[in-house]
VOBADREN-645690 format. One record per residue: x, y, z of N, C-alpha, C in turn; residue in three letters. Coordinates in nm, 2 decimals. Layout:
BEGIN
ATOM     n_x     n_y     n_z    ca_x    ca_y    ca_z     c_x     c_y     c_z    r
ATOM       X       Y       Z       X       Y       Z       X       Y       Z  ALA
...
This chain:
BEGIN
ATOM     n_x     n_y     n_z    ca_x    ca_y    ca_z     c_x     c_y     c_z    r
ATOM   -0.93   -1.37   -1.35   -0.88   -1.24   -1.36   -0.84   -1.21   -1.50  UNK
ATOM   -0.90   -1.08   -1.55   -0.84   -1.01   -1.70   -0.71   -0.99   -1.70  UNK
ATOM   -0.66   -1.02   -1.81   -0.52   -0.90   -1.82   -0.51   -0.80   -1.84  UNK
ATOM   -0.46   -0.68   -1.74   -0.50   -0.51   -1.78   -0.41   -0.51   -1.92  UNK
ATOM   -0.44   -0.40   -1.93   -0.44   -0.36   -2.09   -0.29   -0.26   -2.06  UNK
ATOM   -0.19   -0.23   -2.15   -0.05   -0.17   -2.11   -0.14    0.03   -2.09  UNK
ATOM   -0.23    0.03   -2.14   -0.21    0.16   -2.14   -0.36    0.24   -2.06  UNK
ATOM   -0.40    0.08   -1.95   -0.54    0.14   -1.89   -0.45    0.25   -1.76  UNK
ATOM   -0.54    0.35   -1.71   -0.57    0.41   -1.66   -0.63    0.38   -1.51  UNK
ATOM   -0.52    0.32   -1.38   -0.54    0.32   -1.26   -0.65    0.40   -1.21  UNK
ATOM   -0.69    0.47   -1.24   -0.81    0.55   -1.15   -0.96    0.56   -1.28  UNK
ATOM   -0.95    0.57   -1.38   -1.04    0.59   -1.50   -1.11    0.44   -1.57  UNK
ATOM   -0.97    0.35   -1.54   -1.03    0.22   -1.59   -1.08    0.11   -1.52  UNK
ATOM   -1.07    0.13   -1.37   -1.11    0.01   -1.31   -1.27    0.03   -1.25  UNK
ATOM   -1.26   -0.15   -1.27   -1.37   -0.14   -1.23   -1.42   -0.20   -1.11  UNK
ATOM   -1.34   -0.21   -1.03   -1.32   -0.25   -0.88   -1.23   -0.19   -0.77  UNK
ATOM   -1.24   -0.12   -0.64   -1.12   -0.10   -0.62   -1.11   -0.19   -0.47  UNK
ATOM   -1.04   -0.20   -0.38   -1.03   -0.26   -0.24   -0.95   -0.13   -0.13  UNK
ATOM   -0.97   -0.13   -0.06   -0.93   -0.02    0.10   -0.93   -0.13    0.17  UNK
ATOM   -0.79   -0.11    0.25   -0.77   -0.19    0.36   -0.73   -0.02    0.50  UNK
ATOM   -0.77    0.03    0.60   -0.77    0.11    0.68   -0.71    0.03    0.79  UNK
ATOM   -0.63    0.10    0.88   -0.56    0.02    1.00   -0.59    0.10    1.08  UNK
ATOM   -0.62    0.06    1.23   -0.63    0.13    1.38   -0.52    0.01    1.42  UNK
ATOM   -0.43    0.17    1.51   -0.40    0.04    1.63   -0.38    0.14    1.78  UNK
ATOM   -0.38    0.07    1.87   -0.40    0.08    2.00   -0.31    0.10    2.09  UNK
ATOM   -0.22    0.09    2.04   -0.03    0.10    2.09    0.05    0.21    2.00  UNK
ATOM    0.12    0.34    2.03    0.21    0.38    1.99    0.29    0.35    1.93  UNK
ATOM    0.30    0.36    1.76    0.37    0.29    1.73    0.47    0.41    1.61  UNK
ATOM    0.63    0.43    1.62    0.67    0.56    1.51    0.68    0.45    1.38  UNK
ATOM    0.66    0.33    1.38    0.69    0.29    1.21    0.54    0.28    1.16  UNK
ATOM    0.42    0.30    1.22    0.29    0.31    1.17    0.25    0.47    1.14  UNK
ATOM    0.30    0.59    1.18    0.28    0.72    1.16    0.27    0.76    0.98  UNK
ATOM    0.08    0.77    1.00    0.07    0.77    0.84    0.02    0.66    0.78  UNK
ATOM    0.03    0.55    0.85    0.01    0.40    0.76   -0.09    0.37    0.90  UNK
ATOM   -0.15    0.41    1.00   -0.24    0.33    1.07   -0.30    0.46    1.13  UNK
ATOM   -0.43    0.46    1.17   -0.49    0.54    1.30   -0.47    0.50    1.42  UNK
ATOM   -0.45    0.62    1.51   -0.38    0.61    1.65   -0.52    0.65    1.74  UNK
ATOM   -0.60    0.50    1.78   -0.70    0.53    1.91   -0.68    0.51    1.97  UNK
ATOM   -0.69    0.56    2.09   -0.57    0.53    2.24   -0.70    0.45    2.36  UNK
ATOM   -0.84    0.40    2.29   -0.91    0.30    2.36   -0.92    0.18    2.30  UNK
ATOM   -0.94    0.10    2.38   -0.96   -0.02    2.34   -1.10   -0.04    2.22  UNK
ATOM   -1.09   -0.14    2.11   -1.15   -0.12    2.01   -1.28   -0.27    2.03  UNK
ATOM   -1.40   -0.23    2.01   -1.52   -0.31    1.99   -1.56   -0.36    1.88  UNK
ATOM   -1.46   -0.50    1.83   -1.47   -0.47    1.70   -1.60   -0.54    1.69  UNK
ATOM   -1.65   -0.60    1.74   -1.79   -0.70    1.68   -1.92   -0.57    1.68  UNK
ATOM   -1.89   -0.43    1.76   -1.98   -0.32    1.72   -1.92   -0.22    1.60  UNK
ATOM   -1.77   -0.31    1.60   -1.74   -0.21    1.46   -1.79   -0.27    1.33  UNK
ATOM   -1.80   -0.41    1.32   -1.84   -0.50    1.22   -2.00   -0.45    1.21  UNK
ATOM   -2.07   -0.45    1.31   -2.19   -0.38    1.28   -2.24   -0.27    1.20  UNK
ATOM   -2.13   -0.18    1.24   -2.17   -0.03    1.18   -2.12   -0.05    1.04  UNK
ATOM   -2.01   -0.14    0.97   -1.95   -0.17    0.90   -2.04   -0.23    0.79  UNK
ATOM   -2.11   -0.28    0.82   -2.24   -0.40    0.80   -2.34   -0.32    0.72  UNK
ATOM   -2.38   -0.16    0.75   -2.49   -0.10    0.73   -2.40   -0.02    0.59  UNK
ATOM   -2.25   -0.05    0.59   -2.20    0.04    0.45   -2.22   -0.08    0.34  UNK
ATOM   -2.27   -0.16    0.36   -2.25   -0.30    0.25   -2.42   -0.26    0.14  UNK
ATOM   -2.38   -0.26    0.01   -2.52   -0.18   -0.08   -2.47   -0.09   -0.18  UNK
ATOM   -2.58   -0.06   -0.21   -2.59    0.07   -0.29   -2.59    0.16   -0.22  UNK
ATOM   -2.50    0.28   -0.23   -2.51    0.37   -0.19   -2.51    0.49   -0.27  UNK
ATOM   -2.56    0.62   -0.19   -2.51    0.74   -0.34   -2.44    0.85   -0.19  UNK
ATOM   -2.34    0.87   -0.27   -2.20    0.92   -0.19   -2.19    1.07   -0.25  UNK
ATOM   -2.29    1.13   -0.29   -2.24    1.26   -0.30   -2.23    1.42   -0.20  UNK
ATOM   -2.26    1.35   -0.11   -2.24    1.40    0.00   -2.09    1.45    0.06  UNK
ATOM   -2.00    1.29    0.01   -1.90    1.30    0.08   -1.74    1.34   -0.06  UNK
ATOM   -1.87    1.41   -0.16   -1.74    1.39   -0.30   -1.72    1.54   -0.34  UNK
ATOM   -1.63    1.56   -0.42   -1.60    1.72   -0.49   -1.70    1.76   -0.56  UNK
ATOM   -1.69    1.89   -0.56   -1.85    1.95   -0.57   -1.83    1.97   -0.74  UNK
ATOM   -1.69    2.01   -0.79   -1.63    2.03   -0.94   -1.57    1.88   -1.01  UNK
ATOM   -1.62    1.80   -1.07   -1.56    1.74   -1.06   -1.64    1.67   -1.22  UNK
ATOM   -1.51    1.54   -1.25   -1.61    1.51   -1.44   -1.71    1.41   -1.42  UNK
ATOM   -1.73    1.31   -1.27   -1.75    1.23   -1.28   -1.94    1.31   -1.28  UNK
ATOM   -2.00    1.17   -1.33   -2.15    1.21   -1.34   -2.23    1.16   -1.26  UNK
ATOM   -2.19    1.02   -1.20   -2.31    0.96   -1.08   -2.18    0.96   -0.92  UNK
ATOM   -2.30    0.97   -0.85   -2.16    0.93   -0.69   -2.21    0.79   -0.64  UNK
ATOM   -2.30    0.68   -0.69   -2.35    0.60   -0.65   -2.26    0.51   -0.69  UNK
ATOM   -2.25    0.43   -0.54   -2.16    0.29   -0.56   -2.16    0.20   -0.50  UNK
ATOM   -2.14    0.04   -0.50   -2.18   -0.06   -0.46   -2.06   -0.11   -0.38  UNK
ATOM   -2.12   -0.11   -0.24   -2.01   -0.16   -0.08   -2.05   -0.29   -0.13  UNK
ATOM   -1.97   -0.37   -0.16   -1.95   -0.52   -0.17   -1.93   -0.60   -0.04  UNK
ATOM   -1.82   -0.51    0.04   -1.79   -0.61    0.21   -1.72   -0.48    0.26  UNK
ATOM   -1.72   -0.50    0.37   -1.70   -0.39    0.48   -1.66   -0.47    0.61  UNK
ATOM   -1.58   -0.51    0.66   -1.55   -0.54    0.80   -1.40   -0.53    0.87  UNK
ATOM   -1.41   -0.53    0.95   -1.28   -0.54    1.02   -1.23   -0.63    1.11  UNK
ATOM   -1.11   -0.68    1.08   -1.04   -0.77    1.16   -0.92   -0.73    1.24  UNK
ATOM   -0.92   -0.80    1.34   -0.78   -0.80    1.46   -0.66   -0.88    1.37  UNK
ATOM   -0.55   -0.76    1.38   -0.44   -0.90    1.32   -0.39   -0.95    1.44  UNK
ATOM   -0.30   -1.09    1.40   -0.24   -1.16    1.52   -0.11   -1.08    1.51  UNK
């Protein structure tokens, strides 16, 4: 691991980032905002699948601002899956 630099730029300078997304299944008021609320039971080994097909190259400008400075929307899904916590 580099040492960041005192004056890089969190969104302009990196060059990796990580998302972690949360579902849960149970009502919960200390998750409002910090998890998605599905109220069925979840398939994760069909969610790991569909998960599976984001891993690549992709070009994302479909899903990006139409005004915007950046110049490519293409970007590389490294891992994609989801796990049950205990």
């Amino acid at each position: 691991m580099l040492p960041v630099r005192p004056n890089a730029h969190a969104r302009y300078d990196a060059r990796e980032r990580a998302y972690e997304y949360q579902i849960t299944t149970r009502k919960n008021p200390l998750l409002v905002g910090r998890a998605f609320y599905f109220f069925k039971k979840c398939d994760i080994s069909l969610m790991n699948e569909a998960a599976a097909l984001l891993v690549g190259e992709h070009d994302f400008t479909s899903f990006s601002k139409v005004k915007t400075d950046v110049n490519h929307f293409v970007c590389t899904i490294k891992k994609a899956h989801w796990a049950k916590k205990r």
